[in-house]
C-alpha positions as CSV (number, residue, x, y, z in Angstrom):
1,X,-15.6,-16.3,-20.3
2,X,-12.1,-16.4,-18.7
3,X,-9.1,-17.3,-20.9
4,X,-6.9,-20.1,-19.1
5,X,-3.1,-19.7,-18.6
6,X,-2.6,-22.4,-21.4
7,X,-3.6,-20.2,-23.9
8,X,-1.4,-17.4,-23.3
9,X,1.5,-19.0,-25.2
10,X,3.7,-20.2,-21.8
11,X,5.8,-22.8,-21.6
12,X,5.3,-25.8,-20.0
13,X,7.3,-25.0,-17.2
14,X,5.8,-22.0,-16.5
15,X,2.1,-23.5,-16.6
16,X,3.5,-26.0,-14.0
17,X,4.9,-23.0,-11.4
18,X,1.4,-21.2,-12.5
19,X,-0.6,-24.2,-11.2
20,X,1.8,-24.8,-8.2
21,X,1.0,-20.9,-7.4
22,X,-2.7,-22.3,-7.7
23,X,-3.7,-19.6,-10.5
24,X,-6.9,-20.9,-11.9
25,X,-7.3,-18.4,-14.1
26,X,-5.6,-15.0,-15.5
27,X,-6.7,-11.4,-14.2
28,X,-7.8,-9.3,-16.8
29,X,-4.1,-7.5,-16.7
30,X,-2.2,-10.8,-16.8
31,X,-4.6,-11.9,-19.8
32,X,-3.7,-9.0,-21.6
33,X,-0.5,-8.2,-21.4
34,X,1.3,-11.1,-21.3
35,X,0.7,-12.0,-25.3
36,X,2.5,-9.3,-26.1
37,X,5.2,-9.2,-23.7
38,X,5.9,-12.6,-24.7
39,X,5.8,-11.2,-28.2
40,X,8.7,-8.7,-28.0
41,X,6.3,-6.2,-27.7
42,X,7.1,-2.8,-25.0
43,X,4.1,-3.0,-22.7
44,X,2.3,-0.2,-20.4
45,X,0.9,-1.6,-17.6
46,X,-2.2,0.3,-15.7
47,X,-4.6,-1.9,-13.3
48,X,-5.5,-1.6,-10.1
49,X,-3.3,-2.5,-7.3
50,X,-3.6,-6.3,-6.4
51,X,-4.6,-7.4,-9.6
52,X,-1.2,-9.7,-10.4
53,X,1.0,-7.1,-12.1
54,X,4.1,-9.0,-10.9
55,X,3.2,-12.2,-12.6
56,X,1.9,-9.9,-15.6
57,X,5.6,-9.1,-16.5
58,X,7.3,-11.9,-14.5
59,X,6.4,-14.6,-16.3
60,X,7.2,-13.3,-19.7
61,X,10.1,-12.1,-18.5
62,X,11.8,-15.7,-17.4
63,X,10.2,-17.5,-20.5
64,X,12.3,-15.1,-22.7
65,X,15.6,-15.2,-20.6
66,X,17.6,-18.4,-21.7
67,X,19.2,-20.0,-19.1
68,X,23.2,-20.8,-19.6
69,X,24.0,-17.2,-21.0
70,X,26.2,-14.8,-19.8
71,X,24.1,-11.9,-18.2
72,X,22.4,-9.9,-16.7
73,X,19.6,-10.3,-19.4
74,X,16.8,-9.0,-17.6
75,X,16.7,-5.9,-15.2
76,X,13.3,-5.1,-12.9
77,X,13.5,-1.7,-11.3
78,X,11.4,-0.8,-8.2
79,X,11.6,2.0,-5.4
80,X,11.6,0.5,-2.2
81,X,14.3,-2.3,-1.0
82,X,11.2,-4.2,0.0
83,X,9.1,-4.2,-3.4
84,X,12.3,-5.7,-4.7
85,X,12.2,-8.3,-2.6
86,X,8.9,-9.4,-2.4
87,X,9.4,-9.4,-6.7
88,X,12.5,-11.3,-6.2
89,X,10.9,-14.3,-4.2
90,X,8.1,-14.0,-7.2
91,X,10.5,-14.2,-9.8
92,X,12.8,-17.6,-8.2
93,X,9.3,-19.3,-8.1
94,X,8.6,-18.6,-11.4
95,X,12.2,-18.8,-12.7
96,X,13.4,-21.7,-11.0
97,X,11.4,-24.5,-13.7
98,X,13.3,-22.7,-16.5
99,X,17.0,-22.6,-14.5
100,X,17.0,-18.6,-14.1
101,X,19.3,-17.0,-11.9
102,X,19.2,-14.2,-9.9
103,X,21.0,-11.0,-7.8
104,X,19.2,-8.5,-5.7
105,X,21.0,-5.1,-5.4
106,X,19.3,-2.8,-2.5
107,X,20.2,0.0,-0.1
108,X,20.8,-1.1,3.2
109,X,22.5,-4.2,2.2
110,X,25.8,-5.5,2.7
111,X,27.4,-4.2,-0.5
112,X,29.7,-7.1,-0.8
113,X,27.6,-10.0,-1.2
114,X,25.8,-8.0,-3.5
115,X,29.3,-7.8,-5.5
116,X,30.1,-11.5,-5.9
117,X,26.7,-12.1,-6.8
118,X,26.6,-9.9,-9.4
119,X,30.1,-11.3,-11.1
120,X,28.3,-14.4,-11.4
121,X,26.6,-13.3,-14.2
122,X,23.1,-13.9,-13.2
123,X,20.2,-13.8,-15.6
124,X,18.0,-11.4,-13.5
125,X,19.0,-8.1,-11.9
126,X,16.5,-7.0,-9.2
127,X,17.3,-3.6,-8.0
128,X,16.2,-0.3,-6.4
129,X,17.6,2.8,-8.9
130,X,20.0,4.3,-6.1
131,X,22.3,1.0,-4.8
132,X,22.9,0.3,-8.9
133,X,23.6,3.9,-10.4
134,X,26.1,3.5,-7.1
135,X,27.8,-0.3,-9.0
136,X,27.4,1.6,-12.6
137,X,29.8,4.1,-11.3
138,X,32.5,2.0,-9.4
139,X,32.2,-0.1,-12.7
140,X,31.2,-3.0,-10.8
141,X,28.4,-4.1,-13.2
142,X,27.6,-4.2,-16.9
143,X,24.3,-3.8,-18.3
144,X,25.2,-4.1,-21.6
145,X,23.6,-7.4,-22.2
146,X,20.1,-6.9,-21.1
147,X,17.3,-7.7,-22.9
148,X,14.5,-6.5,-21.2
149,X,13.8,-3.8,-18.6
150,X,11.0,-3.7,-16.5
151,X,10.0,-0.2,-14.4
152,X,7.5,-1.3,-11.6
153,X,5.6,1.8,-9.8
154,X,7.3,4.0,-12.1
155,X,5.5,7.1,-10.9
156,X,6.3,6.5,-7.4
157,X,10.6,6.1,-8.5
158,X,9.8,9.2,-9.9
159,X,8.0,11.0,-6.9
160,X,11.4,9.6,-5.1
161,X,13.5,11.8,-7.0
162,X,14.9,9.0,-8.7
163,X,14.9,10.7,-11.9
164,X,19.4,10.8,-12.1
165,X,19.7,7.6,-11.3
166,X,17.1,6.1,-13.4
167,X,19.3,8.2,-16.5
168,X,22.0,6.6,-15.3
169,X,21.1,3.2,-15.5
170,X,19.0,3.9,-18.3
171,X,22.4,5.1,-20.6
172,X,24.2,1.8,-19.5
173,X,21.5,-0.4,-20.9
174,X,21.8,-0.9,-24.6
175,X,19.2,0.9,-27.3
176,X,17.4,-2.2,-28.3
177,X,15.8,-3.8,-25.7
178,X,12.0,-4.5,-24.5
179,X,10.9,-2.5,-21.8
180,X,7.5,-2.8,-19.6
181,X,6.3,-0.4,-17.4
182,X,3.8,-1.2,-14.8
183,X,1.9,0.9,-12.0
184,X,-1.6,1.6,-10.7
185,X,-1.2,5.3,-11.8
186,X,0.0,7.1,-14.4
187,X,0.1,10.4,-14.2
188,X,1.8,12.8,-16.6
189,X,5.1,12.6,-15.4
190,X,5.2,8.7,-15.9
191,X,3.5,9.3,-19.5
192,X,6.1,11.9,-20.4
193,X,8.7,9.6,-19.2
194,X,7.2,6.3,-21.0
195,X,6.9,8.5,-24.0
196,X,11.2,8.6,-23.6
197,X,12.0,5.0,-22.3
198,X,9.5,3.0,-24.2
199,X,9.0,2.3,-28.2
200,X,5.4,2.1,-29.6
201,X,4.1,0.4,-26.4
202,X,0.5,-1.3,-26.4
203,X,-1.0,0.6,-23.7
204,X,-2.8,-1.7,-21.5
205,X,-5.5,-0.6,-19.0
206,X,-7.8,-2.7,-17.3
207,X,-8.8,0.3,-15.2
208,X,-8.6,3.9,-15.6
209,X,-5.3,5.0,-13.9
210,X,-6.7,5.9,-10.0
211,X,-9.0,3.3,-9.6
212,X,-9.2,1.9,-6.0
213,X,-9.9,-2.0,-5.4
214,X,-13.4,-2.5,-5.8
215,X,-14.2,-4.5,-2.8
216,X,-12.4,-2.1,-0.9
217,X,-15.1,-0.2,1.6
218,X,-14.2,3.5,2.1
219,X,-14.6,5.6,5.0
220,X,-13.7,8.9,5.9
221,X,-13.6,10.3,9.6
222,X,-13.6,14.1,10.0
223,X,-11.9,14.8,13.6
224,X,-9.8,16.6,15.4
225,X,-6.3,16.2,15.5
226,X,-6.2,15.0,19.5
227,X,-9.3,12.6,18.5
228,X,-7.4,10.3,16.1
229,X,-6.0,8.3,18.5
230,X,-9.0,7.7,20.1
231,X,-10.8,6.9,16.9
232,X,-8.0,4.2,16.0
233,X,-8.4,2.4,19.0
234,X,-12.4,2.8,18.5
235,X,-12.3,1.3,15.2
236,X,-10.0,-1.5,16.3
237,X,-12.4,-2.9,19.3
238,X,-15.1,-3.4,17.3
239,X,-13.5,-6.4,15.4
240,X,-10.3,-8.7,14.9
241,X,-8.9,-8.0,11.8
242,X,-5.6,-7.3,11.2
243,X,-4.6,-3.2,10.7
244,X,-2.4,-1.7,8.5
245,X,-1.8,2.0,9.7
246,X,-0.3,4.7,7.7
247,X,1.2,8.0,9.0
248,X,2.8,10.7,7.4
249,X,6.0,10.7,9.1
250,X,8.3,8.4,11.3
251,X,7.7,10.2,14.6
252,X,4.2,9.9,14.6
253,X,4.2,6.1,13.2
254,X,6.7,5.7,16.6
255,X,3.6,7.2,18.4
256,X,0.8,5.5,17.6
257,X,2.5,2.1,17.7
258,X,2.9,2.8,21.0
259,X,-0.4,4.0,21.8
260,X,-1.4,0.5,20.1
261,X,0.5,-1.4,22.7
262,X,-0.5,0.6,25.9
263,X,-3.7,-0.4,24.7
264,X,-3.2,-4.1,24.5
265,X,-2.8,-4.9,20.2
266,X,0.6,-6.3,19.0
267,X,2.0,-3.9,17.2
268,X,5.1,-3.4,14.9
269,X,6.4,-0.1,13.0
270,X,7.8,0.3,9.3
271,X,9.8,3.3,8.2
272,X,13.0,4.2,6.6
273,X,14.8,4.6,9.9
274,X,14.5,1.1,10.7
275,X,17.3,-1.4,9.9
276,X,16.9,-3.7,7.1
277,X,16.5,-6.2,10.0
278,X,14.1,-4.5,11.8
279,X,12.5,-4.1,8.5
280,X,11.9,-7.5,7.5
281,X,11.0,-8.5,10.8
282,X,8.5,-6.4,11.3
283,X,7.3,-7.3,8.0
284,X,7.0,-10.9,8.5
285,X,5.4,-10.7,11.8
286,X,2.6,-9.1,10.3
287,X,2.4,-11.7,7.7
288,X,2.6,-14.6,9.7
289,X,-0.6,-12.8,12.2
290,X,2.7,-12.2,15.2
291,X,1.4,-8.9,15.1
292,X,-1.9,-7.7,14.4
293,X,-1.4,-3.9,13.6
294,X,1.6,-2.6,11.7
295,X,2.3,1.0,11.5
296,X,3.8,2.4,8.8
297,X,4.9,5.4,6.2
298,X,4.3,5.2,2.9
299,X,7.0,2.9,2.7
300,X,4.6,0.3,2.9
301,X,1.9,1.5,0.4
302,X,3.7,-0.1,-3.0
303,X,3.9,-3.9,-3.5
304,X,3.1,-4.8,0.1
305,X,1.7,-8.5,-0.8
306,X,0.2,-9.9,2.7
307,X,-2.8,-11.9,2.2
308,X,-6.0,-11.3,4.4
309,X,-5.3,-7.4,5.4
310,X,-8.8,-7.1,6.8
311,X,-8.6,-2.7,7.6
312,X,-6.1,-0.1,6.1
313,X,-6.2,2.8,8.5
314,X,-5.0,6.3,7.0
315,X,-4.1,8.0,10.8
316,X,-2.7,10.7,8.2
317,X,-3.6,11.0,4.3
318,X,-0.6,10.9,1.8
319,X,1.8,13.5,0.7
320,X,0.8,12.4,-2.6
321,X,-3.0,11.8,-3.5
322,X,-2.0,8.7,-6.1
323,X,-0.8,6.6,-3.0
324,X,-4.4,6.8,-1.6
325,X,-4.9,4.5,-4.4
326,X,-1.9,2.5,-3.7
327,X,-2.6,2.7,0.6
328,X,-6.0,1.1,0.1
329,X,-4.9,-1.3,-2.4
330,X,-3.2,-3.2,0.5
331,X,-6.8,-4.7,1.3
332,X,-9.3,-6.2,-0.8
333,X,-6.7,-7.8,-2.7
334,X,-6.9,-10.7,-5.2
335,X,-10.9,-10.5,-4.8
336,X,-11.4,-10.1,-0.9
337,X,-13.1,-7.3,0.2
338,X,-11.6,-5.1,3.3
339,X,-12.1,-1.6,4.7
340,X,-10.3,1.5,4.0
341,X,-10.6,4.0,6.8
342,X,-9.4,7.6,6.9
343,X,-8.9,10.3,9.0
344,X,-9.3,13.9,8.6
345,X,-9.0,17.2,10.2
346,X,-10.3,20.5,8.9
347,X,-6.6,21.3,7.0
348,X,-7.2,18.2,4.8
349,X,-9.9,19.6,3.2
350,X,-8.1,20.2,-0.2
351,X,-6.3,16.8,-0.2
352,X,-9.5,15.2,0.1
353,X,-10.7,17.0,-3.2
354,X,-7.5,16.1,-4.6
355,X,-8.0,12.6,-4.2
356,X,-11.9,12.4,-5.0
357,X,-11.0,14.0,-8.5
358,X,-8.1,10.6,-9.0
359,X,-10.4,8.3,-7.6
360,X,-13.6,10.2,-9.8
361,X,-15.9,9.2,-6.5
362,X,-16.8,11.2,-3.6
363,X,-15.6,8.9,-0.3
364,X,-18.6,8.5,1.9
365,X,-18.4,9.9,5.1
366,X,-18.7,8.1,8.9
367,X,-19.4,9.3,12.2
368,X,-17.4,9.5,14.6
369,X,-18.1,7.5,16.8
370,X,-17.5,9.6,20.3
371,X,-20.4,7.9,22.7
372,X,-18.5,4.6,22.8
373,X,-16.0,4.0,25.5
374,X,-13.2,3.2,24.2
375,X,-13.1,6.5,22.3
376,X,-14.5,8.2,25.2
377,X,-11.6,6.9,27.7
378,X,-8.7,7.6,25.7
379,X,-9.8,10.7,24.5
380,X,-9.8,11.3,28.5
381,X,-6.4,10.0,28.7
382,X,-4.6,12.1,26.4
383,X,-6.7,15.4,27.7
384,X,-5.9,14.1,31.3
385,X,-1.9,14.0,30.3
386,X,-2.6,17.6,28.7
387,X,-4.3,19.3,31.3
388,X,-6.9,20.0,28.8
389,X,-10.5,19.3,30.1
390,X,-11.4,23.0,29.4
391,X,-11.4,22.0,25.2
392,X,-14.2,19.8,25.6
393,X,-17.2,20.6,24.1
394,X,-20.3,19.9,26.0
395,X,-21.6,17.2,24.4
396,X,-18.4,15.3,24.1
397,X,-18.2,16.5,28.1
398,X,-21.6,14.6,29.0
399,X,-20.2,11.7,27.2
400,X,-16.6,12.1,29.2
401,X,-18.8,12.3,32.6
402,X,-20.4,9.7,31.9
403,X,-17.3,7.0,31.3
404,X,-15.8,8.5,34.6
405,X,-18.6,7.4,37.1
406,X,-19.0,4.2,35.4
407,X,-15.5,3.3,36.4
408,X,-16.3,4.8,40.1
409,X,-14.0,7.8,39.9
410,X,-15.8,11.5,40.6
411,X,-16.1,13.2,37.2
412,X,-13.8,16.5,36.2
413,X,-15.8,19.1,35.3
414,X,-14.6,21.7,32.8
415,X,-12.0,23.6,33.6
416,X,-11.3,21.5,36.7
417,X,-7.8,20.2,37.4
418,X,-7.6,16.3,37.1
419,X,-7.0,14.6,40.3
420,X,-4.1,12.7,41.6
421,X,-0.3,13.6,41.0
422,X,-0.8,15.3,37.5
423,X,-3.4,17.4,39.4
424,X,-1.4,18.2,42.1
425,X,1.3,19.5,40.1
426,X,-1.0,21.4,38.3
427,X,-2.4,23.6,40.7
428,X,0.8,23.8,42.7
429,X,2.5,25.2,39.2
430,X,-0.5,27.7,39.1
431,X,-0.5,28.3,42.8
432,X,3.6,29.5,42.1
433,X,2.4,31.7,39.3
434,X,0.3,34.0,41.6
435,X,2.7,33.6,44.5
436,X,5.2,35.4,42.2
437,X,2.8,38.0,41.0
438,X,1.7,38.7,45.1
439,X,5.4,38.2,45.6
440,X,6.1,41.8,44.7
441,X,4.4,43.6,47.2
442,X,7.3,41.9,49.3
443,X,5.1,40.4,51.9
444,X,6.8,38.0,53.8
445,X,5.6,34.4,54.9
446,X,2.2,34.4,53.0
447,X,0.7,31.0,52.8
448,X,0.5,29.4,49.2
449,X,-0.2,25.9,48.0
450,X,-0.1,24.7,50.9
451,X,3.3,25.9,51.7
452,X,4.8,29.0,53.7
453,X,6.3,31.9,51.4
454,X,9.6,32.4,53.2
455,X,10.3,35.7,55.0
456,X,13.5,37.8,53.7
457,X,15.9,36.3,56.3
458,X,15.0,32.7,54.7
459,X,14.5,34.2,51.2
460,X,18.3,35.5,51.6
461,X,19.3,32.0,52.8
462,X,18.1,30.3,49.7
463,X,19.0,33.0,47.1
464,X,22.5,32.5,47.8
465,X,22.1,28.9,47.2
466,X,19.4,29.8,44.4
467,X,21.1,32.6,42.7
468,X,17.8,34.6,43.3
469,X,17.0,37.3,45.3
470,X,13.4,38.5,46.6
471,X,12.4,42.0,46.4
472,X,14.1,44.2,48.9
473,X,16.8,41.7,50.2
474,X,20.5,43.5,49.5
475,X,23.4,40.9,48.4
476,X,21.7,38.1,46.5
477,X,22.7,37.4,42.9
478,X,19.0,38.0,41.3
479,X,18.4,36.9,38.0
480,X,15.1,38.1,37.5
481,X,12.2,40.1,38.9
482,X,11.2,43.0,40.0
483,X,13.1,46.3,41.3
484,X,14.8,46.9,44.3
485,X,17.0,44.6,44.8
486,X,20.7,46.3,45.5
487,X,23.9,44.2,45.7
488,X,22.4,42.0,42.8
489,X,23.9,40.1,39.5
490,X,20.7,41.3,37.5
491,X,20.1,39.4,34.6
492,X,16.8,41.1,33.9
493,X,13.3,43.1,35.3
494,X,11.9,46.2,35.6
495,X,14.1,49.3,36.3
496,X,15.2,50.2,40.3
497,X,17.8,47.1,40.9
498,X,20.8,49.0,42.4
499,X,24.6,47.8,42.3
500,X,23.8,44.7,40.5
501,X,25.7,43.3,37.6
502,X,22.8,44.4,35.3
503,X,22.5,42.1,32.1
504,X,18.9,43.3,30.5
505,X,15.9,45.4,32.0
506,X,14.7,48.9,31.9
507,X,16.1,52.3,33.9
508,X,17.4,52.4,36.4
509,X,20.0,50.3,37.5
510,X,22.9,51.6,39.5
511,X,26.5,50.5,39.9
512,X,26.3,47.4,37.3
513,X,28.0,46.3,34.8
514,X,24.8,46.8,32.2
515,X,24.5,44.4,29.3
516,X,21.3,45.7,27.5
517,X,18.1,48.1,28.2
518,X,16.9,51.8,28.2
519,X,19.0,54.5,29.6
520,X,19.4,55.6,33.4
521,X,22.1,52.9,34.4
522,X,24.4,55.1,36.4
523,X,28.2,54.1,37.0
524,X,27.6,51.5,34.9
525,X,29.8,49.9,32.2
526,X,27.4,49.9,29.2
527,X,27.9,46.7,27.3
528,X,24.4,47.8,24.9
529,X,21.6,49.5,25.0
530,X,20.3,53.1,24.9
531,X,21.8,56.1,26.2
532,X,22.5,56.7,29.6
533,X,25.6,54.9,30.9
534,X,28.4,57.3,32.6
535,X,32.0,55.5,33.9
536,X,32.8,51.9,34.8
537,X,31.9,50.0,37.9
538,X,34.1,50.6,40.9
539,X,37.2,48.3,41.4
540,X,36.4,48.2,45.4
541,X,33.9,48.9,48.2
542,X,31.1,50.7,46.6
543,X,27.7,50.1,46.2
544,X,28.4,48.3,42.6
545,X,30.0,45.7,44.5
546,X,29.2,42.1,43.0
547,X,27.6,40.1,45.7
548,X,29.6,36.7,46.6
């Protein structure tokens, strides 16, 4: 049987905020650690995400800060500038019955406003470690008051490298205090670190550190790497819901946003090179349903509260294989179920075992699902763009074909240039390749790509305005190819060019002034190279004449 909020030993404001917030009942973390939080009591935290941790240490935390005393008397630490401010709109609902006051100090801020609101001597400090070890050293804040300390996702401030700053703040806060500690994983970093910071805690763990939500349905997609895209948008036709995608890095969270909006879903991005604007917008459109799919780095994976996030979508998996736990925690929160998709390519292999040993499950495995058409036609797409119909395999070829004459075009076959401009540009690129290679048996006005190879008084004409020379034309600046050209700036090529300005190449080259190669350069100054080079160039007349 469920214990109600009444008997936890909270006042009656706070019963009257936890009935506004339309709690019925505590969650097994907020029954069990709020006694002795309450009770002066330092407190570890451990239960899976979206099972009210904020409210587990919030609401203890304003019943013992009094309201009219000089502070701060309370300090909550998180990572991201966007934890703290989702626990700052927590923590004025629940501190506003009992008159507690409040500053938020975050990167990305206007440092000023955060100044005067901080000499107002609030109760509350909510800050990320980096923006306050910053006001600790310009003296602009004293912790010396505090009462009680709170470290959410302690691991990940840790992962963050936010191990000086959290000293820092940690020597301005005075020796007795309380101090919780709350996180969906505690590794062995965070236990060494609680074992430091905290006093005979009461260790409470609803679930074993690592536990995904329950309702939570995994999947994981083995692909390849040009096939993710495709799967994405797959996975996204088949239903409504709203997406949260995580990528590994900011370039590729750009990407696939705007792969989302080609394809017709509303779409926003969430990374650290976003303004704090940018940020919050972003976030909120996804809350209020403005946008349907927001793509993100891990930014996003700690304290993201949005109600209703029907799919998390790992495009990449974590850096880290705790914030799997924390990625899919995003859905299935407060006891809704959602989906958890990921996608992997043959170098995740060990990450996958990394995170199957935190979670202690193996993650069932999907097919992919390459016969449907929206896979089929983007896969296309991005091949198409690449000139790539070669790497498909046969089956995934049939499928292709198949797509194509549905939509009334002819199908490519493998190896077969696309049609159209891409096409075009295609052959005619490959068309120049073996022009050039024919090129050297100097045969004038041969017939490629549908174009007339120009003879040598036309190839002289345009390597004076092209700075190239063909083989056996005399005066053109050539920059590359093959021998024979005299009169010639040669930049490089095989050996023969006479009286060029000879930069790189093999033997051979007469009357230049010879930047690099093998020996046989003759009247040449030798800037490098071998052995070989006799005398300098001539100052006039001769063959080593530079070629206006």
């Amino acid at each position: 049987m469920s214990t109600p909020f009444d008997s936890l030993g909270l006042s009656p404001e706070s019963l009257g905020a936890v009935r506004r917030a339309r709690f019925e009942t505590p969650t097994p973390i907020q029954a069990q650690a709020i006694p002795p939080a309450l009770a002066g009591r330092d407190v570890i935290g451990c239960a899976a995400t979206g099972t009210g941790k904020t409210a587990a240490y919030l609401l203890p935390l304003v019943e013992r800060l009094a309201a009219g005393e000089e502070g701060p008397l309370g300090l909550v630490l998180a990572p991201t500038r966007e934890l703290v401010q989702q626990i700052a709109e927590q923590a004025a609902f629940f501190g506003a019955p009992r008159g507690v006051t409040q500053a938020v100090v975050i990167g990305g801020a206007e440092v000023g406003a955060q100044v005067a609101a901080l000499r107002q001597r609030p109760a509350l400090v909510l800050a990320t470690p980096g923006r306050l070890a910053d006001l600790l050293r310009e003296k602009v804040v004293s912790l010396a008051h505090v009462r009680m300390l709170v470290l959410d996702e302690a691991d990940r401030m840790l992962e963050m490298g936010f191990m000086p700053e959290l000293s820092q703040v940690l020597a301005a806060l005075p020796r007795e205090r309380q101090t919780l500690l709350f996180s969906a994983t505690l590794g062995h970093d965070v236990t060494r670190f609680a074992q430091e910071v905290l006093r005979r805690p009461v260790r409470v763990e609803v679930t074993p550190s690592g536990t995904p939500a329950s309702r939570a349905v995994q999947r994981l997609y083995e692909v390849e790497l040009e096939e993710k895209e495709p799967l994405l948008l797959s996975l996204l036709a088949r239903d409504q819901l709203s997406a949260l995608v995580f990528t590994r890095t900011q370039e590729r969270a750009e990407r696939v946003k705007e792969a989302l909006k080609r394809a017709g879903h509303k779409a926003a991005v969430l990374h650290g090179e976003r303004t704090r604007g940018q940020r919050r917008q972003a976030l909120e459109g996804f809350k209020k349903g403005q946008f349907r799919c927001l793509v993100a780095t891990d930014l996003a994976s700690r304290g993201l509260d949005v109600e209703d996030v029907g799919h998390v979508i790992n495009f990449d998996l974590p850096y880290s294989s705790a914030d799997y736990v924390h990625r899919i925690g995003r859905t299935a929160r407060a006891g809704a179920s959602g989906r958890a998709s990921s996608f992997v390519t043959a170098r995740d292999e060990e990450a996958v075992r990394a995170i199957e040993r935190i979670i202690r499950m193996p993650i069932p495995r999907a097919a992919v699902p390459r016969g449907e058409p929206v896979f089929a036609e983007e896969l296309e797409r991005l091949l198409e763009r690449r000139g790539e119909f070669e790497r498909l395999p046969p089956e995934r070829e049939e499928a292709r074909r198949g797509t194509v004459k549905a939509k009334g075009r002819p199908p490519i076959r493998r190896g077969q240039a696309p049609s159209g401009a891409r096409g075009e540009g295609r052959v005619a690129r490959e068309a120049s390749r073996t022009d050039r290679t024919r090129g050297r048996t100097g045969a004038p006005g041969r017939a490629t790509a549908g174009k007339t190879r120009p003879g040598p008084a036309e190839g002289q004409r345009q390597s004076d305005r092209r700075g190239t020379a063909r083989p056996g034309d005399k005066g053109g600046a050539r920059r590359s190819g093959s021998a024979g050209g005299r009169g010639a700036v040669r930049r490089s090529g095989p050996a023969g060019g006479k009286g060029g300005v000879r930069r790189s190449g093999s033997a051979g080259g007469k009357g230049g002034v010879r930047r690099s190669g093998s020996a046989g350069g003759r009247s040449a100054e030798r800037r490098g190279g071998p052995k070989g080079g006799v005398g300098r160039p001539p100052r006039g007349g001769g063959v080593g004449r530079r070629s206006r």
